[in-house]
C-alpha positions in Angstrom: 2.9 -16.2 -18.6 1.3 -12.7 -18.6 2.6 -10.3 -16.3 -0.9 -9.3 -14.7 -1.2 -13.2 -13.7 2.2 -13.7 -12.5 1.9 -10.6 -10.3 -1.2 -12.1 -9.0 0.3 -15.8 -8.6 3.2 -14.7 -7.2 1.0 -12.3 -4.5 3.5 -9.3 -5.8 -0.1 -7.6 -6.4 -3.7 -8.9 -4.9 -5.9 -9.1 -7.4 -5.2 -9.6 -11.1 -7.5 -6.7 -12.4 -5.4 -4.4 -9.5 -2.3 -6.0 -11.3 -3.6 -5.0 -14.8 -4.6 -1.0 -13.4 -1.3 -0.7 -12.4 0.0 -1.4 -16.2 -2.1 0.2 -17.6 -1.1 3.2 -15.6 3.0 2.4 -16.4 4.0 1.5 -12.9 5.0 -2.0 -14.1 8.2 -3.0 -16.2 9.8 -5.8 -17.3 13.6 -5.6 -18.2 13.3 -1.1 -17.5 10.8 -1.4 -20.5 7.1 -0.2 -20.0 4.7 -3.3 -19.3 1.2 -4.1 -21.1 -1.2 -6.1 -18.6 -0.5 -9.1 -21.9 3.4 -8.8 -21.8 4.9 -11.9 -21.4 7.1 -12.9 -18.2 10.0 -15.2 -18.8 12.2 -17.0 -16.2 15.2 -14.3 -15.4 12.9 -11.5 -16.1 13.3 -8.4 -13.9 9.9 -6.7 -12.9 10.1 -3.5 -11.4 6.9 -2.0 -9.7 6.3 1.4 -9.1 4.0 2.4 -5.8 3.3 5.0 -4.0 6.5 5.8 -1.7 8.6 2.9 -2.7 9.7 1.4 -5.7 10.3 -3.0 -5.8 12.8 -4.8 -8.6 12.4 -8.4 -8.5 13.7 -11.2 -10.4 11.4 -14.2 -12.1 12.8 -17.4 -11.2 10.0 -19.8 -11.5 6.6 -19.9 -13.6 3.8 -21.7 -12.2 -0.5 -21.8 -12.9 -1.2 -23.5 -9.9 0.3 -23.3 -6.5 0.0 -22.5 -2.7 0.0 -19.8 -0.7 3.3 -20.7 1.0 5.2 -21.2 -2.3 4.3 -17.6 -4.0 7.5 -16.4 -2.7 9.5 -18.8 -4.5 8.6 -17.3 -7.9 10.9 -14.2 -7.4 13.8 -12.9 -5.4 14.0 -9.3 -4.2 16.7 -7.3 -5.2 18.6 -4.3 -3.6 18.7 -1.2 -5.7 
């Protein structure tokens, strides 16, 4: 899955277009290398995102196109830096 829409699906990031700014402005990585919007996500995958004041490193644990609102957390799981 592409990073943009798993940031989206996984409602890490809003909007999918917000989610592609924000690699194309290198605030996204995958596994502490620099993320395209096209860059694939795999299961075990850590994403880090850069914002503003904070920084958040999270692990992919599921993949999934379609799914609820109440299930987008169960695609990661934070971690402590």
């Amino acid at each position: 899955m592409r990073v943009d829409k798993f940031l989206k699906n996984s409602r890490l990031i809003k909007r999918r277009t917000v989610a592609k700014e924000a690699c194309d402005q290198g605030r996204i990585q995958i596994n502490d290398n620099p993320a395209k919007a096209g860059s694939i996500v795999k299961v075990g995958d850590i994403i880090t995102l850069g914002f503003a004041a904070k920084t958040i490193r999270v692990e992919v644990l599921d993949l999934k196109e379609h799914l609820k609102k109440e299930e987008a957390s169960d695609l990661y799981r934070q971690l402590q830096d």
